[in-house]
Biopython code that builds the backbone (N, CA, C, O; Angstrom):
import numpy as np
from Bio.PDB.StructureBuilder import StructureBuilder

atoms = [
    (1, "UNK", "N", (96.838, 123.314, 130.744)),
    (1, "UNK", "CA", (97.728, 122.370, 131.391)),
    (1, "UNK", "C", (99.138, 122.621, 130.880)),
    (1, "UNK", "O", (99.393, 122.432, 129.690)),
    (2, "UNK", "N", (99.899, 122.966, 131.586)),
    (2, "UNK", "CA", (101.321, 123.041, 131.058)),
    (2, "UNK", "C", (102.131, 121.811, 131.552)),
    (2, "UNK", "O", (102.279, 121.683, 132.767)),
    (3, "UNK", "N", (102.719, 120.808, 130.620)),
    (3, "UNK", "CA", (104.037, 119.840, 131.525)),
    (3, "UNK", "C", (105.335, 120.170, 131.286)),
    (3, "UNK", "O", (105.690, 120.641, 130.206)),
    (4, "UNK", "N", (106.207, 119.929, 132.355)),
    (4, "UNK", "CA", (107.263, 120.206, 132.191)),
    (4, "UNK", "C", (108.050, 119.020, 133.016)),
    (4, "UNK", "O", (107.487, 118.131, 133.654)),
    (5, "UNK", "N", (109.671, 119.218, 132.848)),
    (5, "UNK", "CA", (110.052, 118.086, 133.702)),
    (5, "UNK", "C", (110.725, 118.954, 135.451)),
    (5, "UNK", "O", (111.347, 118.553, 136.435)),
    (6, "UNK", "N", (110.184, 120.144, 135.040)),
    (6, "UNK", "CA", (110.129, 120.771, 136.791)),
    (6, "UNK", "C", (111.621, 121.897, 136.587)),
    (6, "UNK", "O", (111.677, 122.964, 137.198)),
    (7, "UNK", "N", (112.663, 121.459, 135.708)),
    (7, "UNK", "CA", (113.938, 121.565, 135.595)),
    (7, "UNK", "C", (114.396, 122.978, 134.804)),
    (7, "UNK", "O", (115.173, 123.028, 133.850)),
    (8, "UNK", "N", (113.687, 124.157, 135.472)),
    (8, "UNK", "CA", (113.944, 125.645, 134.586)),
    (8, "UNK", "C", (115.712, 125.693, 134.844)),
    (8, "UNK", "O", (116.288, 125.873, 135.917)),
    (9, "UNK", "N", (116.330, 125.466, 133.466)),
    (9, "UNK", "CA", (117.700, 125.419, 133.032)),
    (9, "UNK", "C", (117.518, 125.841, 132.017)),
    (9, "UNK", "O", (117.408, 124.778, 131.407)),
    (10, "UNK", "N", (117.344, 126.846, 131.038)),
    (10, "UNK", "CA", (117.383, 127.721, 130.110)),
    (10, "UNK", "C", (116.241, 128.661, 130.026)),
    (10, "UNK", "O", (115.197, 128.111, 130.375)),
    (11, "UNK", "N", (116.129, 129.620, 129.755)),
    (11, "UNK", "CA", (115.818, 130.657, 129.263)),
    (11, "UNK", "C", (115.154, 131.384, 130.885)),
    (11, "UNK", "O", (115.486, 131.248, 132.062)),
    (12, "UNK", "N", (114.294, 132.019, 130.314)),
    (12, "UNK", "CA", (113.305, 132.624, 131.243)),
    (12, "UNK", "C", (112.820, 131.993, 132.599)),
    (12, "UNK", "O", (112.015, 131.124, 132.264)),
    (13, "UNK", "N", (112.920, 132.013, 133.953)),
    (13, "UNK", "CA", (113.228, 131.494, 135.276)),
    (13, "UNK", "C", (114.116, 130.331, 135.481)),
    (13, "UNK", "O", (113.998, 129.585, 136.452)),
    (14, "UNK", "N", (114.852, 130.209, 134.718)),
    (14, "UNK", "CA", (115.914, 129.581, 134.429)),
    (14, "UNK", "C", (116.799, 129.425, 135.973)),
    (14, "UNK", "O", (117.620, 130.320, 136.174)),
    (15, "UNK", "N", (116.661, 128.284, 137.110)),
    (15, "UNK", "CA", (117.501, 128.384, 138.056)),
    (15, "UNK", "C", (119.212, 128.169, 138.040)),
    (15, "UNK", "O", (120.039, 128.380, 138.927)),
    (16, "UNK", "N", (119.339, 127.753, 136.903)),
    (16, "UNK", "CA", (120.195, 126.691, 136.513)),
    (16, "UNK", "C", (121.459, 128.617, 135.925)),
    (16, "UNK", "O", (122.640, 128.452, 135.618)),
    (17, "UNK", "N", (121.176, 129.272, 135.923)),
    (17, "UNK", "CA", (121.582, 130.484, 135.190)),
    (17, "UNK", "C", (122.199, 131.759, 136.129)),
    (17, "UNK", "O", (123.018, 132.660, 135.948)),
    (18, "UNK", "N", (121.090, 131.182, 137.536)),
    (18, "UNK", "CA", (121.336, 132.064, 138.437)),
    (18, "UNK", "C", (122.816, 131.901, 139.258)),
    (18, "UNK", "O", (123.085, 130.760, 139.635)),
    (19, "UNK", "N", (123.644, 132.822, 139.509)),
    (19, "UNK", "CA", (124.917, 132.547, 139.942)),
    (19, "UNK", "C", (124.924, 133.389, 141.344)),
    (19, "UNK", "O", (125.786, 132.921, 142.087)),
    (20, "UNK", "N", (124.283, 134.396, 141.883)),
    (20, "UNK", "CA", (124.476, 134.656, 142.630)),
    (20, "UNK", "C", (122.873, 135.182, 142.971)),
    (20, "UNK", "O", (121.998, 135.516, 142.173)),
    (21, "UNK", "N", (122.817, 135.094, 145.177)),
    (21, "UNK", "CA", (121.717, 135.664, 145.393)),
    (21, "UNK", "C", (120.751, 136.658, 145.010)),
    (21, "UNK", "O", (119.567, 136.491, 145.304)),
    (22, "UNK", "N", (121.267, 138.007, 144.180)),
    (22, "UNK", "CA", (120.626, 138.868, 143.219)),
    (22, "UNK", "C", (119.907, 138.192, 141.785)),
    (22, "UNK", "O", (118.838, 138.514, 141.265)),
    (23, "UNK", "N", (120.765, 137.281, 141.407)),
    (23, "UNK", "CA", (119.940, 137.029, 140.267)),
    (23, "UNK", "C", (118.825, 135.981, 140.623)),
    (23, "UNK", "O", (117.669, 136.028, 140.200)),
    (24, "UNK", "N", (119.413, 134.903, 141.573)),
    (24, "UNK", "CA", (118.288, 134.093, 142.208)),
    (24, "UNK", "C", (116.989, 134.991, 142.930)),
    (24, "UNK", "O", (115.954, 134.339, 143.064)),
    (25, "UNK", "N", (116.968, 135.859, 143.217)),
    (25, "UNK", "CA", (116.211, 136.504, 143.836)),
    (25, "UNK", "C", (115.230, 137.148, 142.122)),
    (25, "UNK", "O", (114.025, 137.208, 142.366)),
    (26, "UNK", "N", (115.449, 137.429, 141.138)),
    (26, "UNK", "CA", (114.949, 137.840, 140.025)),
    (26, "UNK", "C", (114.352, 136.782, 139.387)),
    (26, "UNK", "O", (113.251, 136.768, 138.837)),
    (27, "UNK", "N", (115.333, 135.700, 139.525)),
    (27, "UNK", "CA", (114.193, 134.187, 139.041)),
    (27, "UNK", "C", (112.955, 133.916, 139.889)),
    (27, "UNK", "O", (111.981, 133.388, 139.352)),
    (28, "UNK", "N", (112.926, 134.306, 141.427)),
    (28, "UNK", "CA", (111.387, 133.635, 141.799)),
    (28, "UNK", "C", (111.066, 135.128, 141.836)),
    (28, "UNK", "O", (110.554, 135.324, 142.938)),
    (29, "UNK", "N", (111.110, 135.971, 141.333)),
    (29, "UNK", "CA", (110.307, 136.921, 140.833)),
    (29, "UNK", "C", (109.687, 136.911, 139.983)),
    (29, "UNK", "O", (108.526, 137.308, 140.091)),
    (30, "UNK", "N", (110.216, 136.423, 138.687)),
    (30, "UNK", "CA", (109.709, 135.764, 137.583)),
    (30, "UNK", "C", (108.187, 134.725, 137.887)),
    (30, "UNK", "O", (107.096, 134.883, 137.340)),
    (31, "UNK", "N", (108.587, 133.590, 138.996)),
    (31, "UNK", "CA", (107.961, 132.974, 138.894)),
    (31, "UNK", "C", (106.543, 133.408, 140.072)),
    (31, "UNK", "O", (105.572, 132.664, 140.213)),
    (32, "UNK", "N", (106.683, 134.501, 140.683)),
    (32, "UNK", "CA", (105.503, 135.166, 141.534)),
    (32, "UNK", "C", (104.788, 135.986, 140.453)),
    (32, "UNK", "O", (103.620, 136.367, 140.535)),
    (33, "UNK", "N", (105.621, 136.211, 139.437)),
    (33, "UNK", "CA", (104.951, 137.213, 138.773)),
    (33, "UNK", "C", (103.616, 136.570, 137.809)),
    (33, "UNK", "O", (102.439, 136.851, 137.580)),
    (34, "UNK", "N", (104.679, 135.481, 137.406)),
    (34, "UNK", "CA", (103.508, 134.301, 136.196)),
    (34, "UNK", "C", (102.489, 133.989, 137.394)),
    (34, "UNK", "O", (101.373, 134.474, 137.214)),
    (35, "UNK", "N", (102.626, 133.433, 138.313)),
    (35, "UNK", "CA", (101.476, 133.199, 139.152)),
    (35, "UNK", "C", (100.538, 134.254, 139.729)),
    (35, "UNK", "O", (99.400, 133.888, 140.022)),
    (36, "UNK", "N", (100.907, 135.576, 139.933)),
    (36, "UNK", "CA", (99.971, 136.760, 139.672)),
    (36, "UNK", "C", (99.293, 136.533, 138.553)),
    (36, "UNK", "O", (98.280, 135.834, 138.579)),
    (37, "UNK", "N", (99.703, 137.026, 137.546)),
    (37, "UNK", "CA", (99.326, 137.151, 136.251)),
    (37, "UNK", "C", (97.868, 135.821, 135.956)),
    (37, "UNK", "O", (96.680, 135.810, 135.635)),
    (38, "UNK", "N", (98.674, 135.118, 136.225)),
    (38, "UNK", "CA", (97.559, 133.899, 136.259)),
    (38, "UNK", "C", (96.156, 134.117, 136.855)),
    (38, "UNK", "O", (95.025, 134.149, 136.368)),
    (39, "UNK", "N", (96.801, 134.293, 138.440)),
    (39, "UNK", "CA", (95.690, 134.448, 139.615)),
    (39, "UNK", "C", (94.609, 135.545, 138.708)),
    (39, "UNK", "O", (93.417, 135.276, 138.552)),
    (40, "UNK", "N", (95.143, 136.576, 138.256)),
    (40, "UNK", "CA", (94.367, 137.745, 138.243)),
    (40, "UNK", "C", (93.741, 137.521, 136.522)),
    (40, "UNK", "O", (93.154, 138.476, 136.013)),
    (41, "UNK", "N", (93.886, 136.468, 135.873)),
    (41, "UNK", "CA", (93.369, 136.122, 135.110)),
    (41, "UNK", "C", (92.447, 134.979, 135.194)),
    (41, "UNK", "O", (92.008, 134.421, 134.188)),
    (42, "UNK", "N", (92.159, 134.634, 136.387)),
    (42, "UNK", "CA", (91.354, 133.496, 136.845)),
    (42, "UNK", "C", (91.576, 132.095, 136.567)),
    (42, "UNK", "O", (90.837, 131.256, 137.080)),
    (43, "UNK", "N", (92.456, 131.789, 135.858)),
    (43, "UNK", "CA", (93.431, 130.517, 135.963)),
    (43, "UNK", "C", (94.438, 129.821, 136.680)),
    (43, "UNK", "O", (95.573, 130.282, 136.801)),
    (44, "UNK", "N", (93.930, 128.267, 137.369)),
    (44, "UNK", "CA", (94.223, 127.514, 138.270)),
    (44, "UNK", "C", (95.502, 126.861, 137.611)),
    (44, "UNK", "O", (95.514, 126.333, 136.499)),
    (45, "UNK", "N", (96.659, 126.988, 138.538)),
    (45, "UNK", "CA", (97.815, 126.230, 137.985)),
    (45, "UNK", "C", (97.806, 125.238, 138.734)),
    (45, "UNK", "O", (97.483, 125.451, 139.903)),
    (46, "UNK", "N", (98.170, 123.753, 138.303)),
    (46, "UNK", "CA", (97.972, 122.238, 138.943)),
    (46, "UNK", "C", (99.733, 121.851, 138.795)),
    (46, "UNK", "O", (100.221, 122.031, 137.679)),
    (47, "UNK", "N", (100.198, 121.587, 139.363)),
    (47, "UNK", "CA", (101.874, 120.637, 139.264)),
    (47, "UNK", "C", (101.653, 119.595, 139.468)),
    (47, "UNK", "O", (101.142, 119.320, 140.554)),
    (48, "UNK", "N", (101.873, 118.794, 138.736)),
    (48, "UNK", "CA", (102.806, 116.915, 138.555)),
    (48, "UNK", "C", (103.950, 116.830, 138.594)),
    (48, "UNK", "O", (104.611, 116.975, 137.565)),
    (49, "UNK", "N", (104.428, 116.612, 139.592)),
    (49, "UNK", "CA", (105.868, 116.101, 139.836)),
    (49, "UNK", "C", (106.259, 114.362, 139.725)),
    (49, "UNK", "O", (105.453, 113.573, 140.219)),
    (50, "UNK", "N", (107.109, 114.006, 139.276)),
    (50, "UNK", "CA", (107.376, 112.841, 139.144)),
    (50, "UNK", "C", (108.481, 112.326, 140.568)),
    (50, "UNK", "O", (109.459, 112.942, 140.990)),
    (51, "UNK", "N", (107.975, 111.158, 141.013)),
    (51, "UNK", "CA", (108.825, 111.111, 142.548)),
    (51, "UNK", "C", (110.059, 110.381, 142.386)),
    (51, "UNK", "O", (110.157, 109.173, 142.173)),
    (52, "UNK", "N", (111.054, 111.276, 142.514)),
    (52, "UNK", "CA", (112.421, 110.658, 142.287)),
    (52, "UNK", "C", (112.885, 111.314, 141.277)),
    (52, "UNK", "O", (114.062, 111.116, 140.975)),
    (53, "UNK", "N", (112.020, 112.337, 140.433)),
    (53, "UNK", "CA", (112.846, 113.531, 139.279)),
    (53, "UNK", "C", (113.204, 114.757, 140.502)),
    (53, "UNK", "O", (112.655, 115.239, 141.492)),
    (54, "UNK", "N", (114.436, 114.900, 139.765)),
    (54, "UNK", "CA", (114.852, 117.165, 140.147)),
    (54, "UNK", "C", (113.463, 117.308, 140.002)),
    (54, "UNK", "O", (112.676, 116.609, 139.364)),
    (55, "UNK", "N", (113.263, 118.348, 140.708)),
    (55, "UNK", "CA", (112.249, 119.423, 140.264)),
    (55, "UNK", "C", (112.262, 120.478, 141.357)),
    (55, "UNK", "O", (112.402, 119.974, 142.471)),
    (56, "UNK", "N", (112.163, 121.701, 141.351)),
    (56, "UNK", "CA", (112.415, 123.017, 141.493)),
    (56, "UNK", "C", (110.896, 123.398, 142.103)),
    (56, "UNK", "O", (110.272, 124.414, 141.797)),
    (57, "UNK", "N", (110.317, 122.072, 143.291)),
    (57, "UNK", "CA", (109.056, 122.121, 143.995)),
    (57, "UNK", "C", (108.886, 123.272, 144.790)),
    (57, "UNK", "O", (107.697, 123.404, 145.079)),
    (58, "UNK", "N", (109.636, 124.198, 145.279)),
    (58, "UNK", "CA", (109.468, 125.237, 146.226)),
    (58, "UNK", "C", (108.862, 126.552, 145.380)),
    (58, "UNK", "O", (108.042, 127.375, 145.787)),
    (59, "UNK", "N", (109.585, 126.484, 143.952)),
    (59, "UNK", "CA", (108.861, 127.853, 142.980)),
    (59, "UNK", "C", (107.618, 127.604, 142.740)),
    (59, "UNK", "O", (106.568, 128.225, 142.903)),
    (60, "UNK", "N", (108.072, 126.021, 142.089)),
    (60, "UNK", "CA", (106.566, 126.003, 141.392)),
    (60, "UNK", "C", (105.200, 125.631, 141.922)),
    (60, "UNK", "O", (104.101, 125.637, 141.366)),
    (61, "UNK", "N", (105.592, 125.283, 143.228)),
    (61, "UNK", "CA", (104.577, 124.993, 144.002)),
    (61, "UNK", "C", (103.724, 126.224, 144.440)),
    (61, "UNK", "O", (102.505, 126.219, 144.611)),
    (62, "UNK", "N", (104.566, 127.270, 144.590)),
    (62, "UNK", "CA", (104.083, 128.792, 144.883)),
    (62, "UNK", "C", (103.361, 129.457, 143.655)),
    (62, "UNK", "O", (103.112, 130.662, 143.598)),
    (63, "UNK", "N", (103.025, 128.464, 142.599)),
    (63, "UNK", "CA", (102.523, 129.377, 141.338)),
    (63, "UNK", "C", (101.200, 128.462, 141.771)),
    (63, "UNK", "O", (100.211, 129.194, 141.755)),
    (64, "UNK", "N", (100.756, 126.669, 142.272)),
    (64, "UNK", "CA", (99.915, 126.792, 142.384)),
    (64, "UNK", "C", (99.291, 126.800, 143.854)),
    (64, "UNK", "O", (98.420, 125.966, 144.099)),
    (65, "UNK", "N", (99.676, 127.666, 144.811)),
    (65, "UNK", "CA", (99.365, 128.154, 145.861)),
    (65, "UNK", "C", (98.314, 129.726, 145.353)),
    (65, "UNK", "O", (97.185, 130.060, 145.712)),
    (66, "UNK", "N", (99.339, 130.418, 144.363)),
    (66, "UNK", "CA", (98.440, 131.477, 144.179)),
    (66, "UNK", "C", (97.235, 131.142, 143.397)),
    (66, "UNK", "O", (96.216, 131.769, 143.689)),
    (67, "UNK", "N", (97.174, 130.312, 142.508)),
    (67, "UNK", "CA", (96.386, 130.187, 141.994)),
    (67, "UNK", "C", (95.414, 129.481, 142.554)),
    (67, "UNK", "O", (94.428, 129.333, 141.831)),
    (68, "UNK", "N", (95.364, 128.931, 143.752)),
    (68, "UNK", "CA", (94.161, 127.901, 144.346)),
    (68, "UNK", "C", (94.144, 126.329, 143.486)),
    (68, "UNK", "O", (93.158, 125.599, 143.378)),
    (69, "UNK", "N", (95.587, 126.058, 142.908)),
    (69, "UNK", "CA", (96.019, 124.647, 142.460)),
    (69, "UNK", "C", (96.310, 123.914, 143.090)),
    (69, "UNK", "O", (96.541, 124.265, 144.247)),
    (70, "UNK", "N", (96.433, 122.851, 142.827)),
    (70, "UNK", "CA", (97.180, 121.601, 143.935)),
    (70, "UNK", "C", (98.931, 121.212, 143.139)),
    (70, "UNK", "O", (99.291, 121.634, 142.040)),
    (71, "UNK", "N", (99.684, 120.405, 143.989)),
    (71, "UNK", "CA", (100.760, 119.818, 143.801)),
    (71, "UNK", "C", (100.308, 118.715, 144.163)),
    (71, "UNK", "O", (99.679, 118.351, 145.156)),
    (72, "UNK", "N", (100.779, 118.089, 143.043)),
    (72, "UNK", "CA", (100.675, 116.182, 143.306)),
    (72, "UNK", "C", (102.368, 115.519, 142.857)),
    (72, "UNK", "O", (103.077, 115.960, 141.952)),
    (73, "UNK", "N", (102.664, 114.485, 143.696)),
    (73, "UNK", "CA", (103.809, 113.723, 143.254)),
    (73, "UNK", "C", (103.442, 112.849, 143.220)),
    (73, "UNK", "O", (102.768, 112.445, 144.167)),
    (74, "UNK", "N", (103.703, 111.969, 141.979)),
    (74, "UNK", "CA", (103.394, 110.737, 140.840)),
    (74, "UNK", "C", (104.581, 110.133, 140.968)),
    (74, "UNK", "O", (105.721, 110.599, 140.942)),
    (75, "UNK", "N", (104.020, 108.592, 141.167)),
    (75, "UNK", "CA", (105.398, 107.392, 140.986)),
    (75, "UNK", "C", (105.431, 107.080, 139.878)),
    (75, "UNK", "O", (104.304, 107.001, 139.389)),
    (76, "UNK", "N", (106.642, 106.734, 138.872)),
    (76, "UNK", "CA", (106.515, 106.909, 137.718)),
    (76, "UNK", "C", (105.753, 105.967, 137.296)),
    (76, "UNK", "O", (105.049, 106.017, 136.288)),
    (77, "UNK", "N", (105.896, 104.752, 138.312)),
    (77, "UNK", "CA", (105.424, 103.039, 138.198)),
    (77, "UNK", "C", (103.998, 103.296, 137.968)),
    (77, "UNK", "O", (103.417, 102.693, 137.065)),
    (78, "UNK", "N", (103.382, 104.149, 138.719)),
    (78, "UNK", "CA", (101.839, 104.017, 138.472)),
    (78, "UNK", "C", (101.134, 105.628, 137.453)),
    (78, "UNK", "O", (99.937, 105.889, 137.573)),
    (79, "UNK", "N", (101.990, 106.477, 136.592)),
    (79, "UNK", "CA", (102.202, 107.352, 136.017)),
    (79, "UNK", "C", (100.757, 107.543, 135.161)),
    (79, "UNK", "O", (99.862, 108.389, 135.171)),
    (80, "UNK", "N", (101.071, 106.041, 134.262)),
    (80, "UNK", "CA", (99.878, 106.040, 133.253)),
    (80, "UNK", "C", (98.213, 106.599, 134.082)),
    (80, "UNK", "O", (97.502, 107.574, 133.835)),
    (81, "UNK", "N", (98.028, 105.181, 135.383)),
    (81, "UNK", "CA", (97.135, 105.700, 135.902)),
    (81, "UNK", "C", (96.821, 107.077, 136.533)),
    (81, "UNK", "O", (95.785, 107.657, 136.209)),
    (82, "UNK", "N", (97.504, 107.506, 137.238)),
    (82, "UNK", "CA", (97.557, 109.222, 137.503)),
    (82, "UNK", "C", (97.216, 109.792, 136.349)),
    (82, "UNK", "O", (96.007, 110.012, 136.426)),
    (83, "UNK", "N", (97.589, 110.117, 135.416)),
    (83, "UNK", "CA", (97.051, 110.539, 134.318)),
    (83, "UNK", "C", (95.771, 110.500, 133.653)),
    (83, "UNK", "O", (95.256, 111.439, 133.045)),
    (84, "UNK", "N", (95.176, 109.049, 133.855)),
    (84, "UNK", "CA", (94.109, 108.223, 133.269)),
    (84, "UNK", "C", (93.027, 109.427, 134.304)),
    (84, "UNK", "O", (92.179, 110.082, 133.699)),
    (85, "UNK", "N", (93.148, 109.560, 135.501)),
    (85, "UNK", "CA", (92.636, 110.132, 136.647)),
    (85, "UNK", "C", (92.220, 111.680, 136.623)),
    (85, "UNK", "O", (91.131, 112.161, 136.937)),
    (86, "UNK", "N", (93.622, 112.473, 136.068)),
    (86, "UNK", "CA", (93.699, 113.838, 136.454)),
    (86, "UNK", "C", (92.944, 114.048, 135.003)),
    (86, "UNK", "O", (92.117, 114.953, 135.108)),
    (87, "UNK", "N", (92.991, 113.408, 133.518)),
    (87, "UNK", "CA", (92.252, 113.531, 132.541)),
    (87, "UNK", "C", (90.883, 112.514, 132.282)),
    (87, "UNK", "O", (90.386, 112.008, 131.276)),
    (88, "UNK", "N", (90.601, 112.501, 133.534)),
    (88, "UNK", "CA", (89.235, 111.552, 133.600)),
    (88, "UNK", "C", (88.326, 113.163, 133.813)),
    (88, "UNK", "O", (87.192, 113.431, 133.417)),
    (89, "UNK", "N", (89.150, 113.905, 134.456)),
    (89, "UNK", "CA", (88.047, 115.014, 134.747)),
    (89, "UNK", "C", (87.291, 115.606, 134.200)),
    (89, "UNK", "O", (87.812, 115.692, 133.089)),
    (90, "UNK", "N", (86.004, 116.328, 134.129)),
    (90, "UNK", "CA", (85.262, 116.868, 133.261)),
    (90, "UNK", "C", (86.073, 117.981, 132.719)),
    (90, "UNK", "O", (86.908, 118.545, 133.426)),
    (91, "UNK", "N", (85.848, 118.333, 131.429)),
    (91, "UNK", "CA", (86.625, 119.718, 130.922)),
    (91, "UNK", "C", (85.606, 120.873, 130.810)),
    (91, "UNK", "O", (84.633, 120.649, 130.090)),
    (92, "UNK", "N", (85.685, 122.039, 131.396)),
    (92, "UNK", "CA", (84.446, 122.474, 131.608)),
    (92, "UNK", "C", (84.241, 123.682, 130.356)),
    (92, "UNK", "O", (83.107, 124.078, 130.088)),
    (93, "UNK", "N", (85.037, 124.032, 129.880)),
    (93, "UNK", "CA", (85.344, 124.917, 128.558)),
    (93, "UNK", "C", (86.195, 124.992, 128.016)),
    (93, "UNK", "O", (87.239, 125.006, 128.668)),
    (94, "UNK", "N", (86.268, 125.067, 126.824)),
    (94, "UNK", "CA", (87.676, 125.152, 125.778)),
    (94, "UNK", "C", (87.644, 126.325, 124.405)),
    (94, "UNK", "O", (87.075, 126.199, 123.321)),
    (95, "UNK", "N", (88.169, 127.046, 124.733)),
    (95, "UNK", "CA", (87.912, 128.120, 123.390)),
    (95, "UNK", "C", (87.334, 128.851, 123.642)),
    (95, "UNK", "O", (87.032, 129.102, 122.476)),
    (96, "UNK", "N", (86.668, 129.733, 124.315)),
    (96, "UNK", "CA", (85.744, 129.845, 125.308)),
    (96, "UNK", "C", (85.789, 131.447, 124.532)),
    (96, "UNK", "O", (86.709, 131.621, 123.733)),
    (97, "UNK", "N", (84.895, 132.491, 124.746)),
    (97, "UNK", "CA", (85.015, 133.506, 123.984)),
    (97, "UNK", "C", (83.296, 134.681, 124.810)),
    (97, "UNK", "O", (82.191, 134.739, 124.270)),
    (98, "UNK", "N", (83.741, 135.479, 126.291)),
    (98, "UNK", "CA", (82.774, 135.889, 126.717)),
    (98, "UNK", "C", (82.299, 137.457, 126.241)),
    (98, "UNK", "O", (83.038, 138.238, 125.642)),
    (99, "UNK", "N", (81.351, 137.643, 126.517)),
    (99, "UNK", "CA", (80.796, 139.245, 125.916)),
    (99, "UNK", "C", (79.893, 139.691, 127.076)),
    (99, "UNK", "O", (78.905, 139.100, 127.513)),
    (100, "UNK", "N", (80.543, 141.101, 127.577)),
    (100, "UNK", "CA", (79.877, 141.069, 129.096)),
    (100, "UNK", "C", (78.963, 142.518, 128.122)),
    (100, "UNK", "O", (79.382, 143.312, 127.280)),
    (101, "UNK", "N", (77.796, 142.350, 128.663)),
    (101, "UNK", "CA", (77.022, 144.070, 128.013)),
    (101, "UNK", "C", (76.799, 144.869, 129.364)),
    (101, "UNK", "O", (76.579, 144.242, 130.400)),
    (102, "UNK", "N", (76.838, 145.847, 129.355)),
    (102, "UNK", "CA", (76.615, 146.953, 130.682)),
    (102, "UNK", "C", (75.578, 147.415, 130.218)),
    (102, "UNK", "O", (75.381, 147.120, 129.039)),
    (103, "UNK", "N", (74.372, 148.417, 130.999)),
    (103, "UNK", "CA", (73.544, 149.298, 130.681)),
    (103, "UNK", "C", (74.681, 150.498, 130.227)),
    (103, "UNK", "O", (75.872, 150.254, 130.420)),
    (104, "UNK", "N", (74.340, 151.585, 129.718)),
    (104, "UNK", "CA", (74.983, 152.250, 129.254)),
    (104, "UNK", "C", (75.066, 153.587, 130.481)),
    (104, "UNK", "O", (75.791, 154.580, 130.411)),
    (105, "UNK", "N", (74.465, 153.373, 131.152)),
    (105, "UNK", "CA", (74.881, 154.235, 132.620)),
    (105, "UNK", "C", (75.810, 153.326, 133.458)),
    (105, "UNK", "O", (75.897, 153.742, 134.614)),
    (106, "UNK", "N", (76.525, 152.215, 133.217)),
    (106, "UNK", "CA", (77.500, 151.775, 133.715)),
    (106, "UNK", "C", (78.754, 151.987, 132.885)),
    (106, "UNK", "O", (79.840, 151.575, 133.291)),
]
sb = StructureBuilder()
sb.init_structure("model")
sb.init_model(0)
sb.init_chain("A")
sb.init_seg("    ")
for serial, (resi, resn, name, xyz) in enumerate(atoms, 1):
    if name == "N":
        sb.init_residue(resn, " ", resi, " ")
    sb.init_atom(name, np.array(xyz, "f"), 0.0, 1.0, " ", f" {name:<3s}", serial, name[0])
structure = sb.get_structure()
């Protein structure tokens, strides 16, 4: 689960940095790339947006498009519960550590 407040203004996909169409064009590169990377590591990216914060919904929404995530927007008024909800869910592994064996003609 990563949170954030949506608002990439420093460092790395940083929109807030970009000054012209070339470099804006290198920031959602950045952010197709983390969502590859993800996808092809089999991890689902989920967004919480808060309704009525900035947030930079068009990138990050495309990280969980690749990944087969959802986007949700949360009123802040009912925040706690949303939360109570999205961490009501079962957790299905944590730490997790696999060992695949082949026959040795594979």
């Amino acid at each position: 689960m990563i949170c954030t407040d949506g608002l990439a203004n420093i460092g790395l996909g940083a929109f807030d940095e970009a000054k012209d169409p070339e470099q804006m064009k290198k920031v959602e590169e950045f952010y197709e790339k983390i969502g590859q990377y993800a996808k092809e590591k089999g991890l689902t990216i989920n967004i919480v947006s808060i309704i009525g914060d900035e947030c930079n919904l068009d990138s990050l929404s495309m990280l969980a498009e690749l990944t087969g995530g959802n986007v949700e927007r949360v009123d802040p008024v009912s925040l706690t519960k949303n939360f109570a909800n999205i961490l009501s869910q079962p957790i299905i592994a944590s730490n997790v550590v696999a060992k695949v064996k082949l026959h040795k003609g594979l």
